[in-house]
C-alpha positions in Angstrom: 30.2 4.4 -0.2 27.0 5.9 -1.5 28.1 6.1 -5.2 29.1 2.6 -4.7 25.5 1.2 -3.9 23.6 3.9 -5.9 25.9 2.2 -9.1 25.3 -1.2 -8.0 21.4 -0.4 -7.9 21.8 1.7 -11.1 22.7 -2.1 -12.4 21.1 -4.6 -10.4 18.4 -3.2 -8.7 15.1 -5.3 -9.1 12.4 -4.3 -11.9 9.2 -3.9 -9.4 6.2 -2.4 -11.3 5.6 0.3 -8.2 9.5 1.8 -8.8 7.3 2.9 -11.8 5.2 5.2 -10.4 5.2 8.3 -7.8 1.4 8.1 -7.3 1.0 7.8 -3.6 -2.1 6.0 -3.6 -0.5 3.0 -5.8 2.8 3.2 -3.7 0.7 3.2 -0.6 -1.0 -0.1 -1.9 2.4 -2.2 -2.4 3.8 -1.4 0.8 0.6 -2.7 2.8 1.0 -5.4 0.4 4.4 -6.1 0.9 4.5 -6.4 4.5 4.7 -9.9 5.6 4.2 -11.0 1.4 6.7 -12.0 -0.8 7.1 -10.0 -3.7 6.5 -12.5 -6.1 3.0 -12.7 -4.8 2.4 -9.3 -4.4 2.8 -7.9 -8.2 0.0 -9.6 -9.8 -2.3 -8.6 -6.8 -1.2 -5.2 -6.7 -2.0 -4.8 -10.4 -5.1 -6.4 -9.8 -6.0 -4.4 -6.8 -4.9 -0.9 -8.4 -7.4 -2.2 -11.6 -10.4 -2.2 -9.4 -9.4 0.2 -7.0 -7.4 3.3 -9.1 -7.5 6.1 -6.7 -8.1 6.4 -3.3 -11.8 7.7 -4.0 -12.9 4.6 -5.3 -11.5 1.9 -2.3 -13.4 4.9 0.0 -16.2 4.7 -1.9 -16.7 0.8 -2.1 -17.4 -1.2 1.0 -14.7 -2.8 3.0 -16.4 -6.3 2.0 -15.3 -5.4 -1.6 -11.7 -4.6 -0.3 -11.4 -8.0 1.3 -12.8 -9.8 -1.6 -9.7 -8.3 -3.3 -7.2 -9.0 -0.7 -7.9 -12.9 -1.9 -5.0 -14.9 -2.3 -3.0 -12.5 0.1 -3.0 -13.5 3.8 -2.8 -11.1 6.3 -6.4 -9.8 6.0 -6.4 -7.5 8.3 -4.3 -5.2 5.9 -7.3 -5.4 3.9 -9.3 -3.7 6.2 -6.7 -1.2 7.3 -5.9 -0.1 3.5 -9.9 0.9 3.3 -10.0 3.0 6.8 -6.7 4.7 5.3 -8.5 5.6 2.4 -11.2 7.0 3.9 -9.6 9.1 6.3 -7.7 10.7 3.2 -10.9 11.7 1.8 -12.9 12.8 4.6 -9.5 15.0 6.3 -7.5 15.3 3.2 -10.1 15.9 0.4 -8.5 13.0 -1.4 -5.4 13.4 -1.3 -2.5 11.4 0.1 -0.6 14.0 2.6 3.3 14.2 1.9 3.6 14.7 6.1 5.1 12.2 8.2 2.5 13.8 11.4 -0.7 13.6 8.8 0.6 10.2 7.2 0.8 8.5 10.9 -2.2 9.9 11.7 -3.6 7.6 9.4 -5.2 4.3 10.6 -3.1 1.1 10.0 -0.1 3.8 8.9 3.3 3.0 11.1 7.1 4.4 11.0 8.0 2.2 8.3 4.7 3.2 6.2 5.2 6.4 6.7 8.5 7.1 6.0 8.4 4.7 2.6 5.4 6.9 1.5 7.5 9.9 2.2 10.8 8.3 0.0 8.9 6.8 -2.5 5.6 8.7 -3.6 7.3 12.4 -2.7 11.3 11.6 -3.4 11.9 12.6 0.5 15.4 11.9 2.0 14.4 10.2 5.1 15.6 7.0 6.1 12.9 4.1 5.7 14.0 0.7 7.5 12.2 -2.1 7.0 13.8 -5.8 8.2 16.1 -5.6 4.9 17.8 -2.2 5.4 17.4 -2.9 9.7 19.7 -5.9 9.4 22.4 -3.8 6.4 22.4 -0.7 9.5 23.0 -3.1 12.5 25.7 -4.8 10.1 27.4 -1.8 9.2 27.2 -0.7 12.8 28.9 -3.9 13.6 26.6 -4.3 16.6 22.6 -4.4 17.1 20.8 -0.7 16.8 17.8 0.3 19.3 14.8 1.8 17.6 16.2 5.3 17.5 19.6 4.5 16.8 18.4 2.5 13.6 15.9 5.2 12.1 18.8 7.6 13.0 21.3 5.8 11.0 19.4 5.5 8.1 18.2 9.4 7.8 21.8 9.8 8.1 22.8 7.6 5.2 20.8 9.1 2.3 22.7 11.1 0.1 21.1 14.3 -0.6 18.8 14.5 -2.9 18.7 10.8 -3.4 16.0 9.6 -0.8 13.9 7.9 -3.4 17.0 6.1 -5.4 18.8 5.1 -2.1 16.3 3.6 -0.3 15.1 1.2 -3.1 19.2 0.1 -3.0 19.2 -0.6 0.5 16.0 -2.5 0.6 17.3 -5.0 -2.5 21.1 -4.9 -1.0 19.3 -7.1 2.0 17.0 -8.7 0.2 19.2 -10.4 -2.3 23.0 -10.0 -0.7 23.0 -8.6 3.0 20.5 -11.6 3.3 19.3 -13.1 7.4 21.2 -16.1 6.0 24.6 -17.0 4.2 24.9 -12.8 3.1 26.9 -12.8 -0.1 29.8 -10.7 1.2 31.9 -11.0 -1.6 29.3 -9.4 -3.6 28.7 -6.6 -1.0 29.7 -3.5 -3.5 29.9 -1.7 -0.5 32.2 -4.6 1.9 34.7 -1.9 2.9 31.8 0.4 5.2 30.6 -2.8 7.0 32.1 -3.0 10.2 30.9 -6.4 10.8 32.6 -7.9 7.5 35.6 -6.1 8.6 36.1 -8.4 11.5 35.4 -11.7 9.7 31.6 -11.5 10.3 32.1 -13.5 13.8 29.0 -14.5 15.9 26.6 -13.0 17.1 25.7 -11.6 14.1 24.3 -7.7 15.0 21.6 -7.8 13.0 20.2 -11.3 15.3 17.7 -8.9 17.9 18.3 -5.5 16.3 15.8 -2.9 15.9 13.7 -3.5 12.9 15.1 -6.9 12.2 12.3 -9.7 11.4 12.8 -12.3 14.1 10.4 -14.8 11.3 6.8 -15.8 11.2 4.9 -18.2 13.3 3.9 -21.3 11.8 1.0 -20.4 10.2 0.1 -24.4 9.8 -2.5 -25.6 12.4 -2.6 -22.2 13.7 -5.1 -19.3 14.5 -4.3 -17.7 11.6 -5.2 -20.3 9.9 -8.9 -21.1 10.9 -9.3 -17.3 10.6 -8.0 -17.0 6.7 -10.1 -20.3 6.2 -13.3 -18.2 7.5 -12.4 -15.4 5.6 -11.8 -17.3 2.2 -15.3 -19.0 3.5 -17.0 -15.6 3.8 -15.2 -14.5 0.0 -17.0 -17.6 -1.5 -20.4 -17.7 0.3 -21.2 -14.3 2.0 -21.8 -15.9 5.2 -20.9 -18.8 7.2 -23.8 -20.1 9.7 -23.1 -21.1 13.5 -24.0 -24.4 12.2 -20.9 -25.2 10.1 -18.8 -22.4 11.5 -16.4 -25.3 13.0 -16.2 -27.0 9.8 -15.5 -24.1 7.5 -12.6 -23.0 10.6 -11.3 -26.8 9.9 -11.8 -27.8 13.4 -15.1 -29.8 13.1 -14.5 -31.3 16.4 -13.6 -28.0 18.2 -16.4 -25.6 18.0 -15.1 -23.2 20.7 -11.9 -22.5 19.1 -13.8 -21.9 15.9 -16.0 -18.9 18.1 -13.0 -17.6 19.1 -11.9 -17.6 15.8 -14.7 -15.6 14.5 -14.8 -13.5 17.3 -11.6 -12.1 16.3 -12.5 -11.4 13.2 -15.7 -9.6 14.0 -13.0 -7.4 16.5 -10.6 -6.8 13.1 -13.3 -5.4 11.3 -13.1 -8.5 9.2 -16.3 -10.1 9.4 -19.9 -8.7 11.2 -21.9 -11.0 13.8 -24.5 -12.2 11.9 -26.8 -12.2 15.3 -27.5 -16.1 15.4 -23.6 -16.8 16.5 -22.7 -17.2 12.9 -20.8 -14.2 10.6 -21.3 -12.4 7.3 -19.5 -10.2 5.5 -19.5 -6.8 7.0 
């Protein structure tokens, strides 16, 4: 089955500008990018990001108000903020240098399992298993029934060949994103149909990967939403450097709901996103 996906990969795997590079720091930068992101949105911000930020040194070396004015256009801010305490914890434990140890690499701030594990396959050509919602719901499918945490993170160290971490887990990862997909999967184009227990048995409901481990369950609506007022602050904060207490409400989008608006920038102050200005407004911090 593996020399069956590795060939279909070999042929239709996508053409993603990171799959062109083993520098950890740049891989490091599209995964944080990619999570929650579509990737059509994330390859002209990664370039971007990796033209003003090269190496890890200089996103240390800047402020984390320069990271988020980069993060523009992204969503998620927060990411922003975690990318620059990652970089600086590489320079100030690992002189620089991006640690190819799953122990070191969690020990990171903002760096998860998933992180981990991709930095590990990707940057360093590891075989270990990296399951993210795409290859989660292609394991649970091929189990034929939903995976707990272990049992998923199991199944994929299990399933790379040797010596093929960094080649198999870019196949897995477009095999669910364009065929194995949450909905209508293109079975019939599944070049590897005949190891999937679940299209085995007519692919009947429930379908395994609905609740498995690692599986995306879909994002809140983000219209009319917390997020929301916060991004708008944010974006406010990009433009201006600084949003008053005075129009803090307006530039949330709740003029007629101020105390939602403090909560709102409350939060942020708490992500590391924004600093309390001292007068109940914020500023960049």
């Amino acid at each position: 089955m593996s020399g069956s996906l590795l060939s279909w990969a070999a042929d239709r795997g996508r053409d993603l500008p990171w799959r062109r590079t083993r520098d950890p720091w740049a891989v490091l930068v599209s995964e944080v990018m990619l999570q929650q992101t579509q990737v059509a949105r994330v390859v002209p911000a990664w370039e971007s990001f990796l033209a003003r930020f090269p190496d890890v040194e200089t996103c240390a070396a800047a402020g984390v108000a320069e990271v988020i004015g980069q993060w523009a256009g992204m969503g998620y801010n927060r990411r922003a903020v975690f990318l620059h305490r990652a970089a600086v914890a590489v320079v100030e434990r690992h002189d620089g240098v991006v640690p190819d140890d799953l122990t070191a690499l969690l020990a990171l701030p903002g760096i998860g399992p998933y992180t981990a594990r991709a930095l590990l396959a990707f940057a360093f050509e590891r075989d270990v298993g990296v399951v993210d919602t795409n290859a989660a719901r292609v394991l649970a499918r091929w189990a034929g029934h939903r995976l707990t945490p272990r049992e998923v993170q199991a199944a994929a160290d299990a399933a790379v060949p040797a010596g093929e971490g960094w080649a198999w887990n870019q196949a897995m990862l477009d095999l669910g994103a364009t065929v194995c997909t949450a909905r209508r999967p293109a079975c019939d184009d599944c070049p590897v149909r005949s190891g999937c227990a679940w299209a085995r048995a007519g692919c009947p409901a429930p379908d395994p990967a609905v609740g498995s481990a690692g599986v995306s369950r879909g994002q809140s609506r983000f219209e009319g939403s917390d997020r929301q007022g916060r991004a708008r602050l944010v974006d406010a904060l990009r433009a201006e450097g600084s949003v008053s207490a005075r129009v803090l409400a307006e530039r949330a989008g709740w003029p007629d709901d101020p105390e939602r608006a403090r909560r709102a920038a409350a939060s942020l102050v708490a992500d590391g996103l924004a600093a309390d200005d001292g007068a109940g407004g914020l500023a960049l911090p």
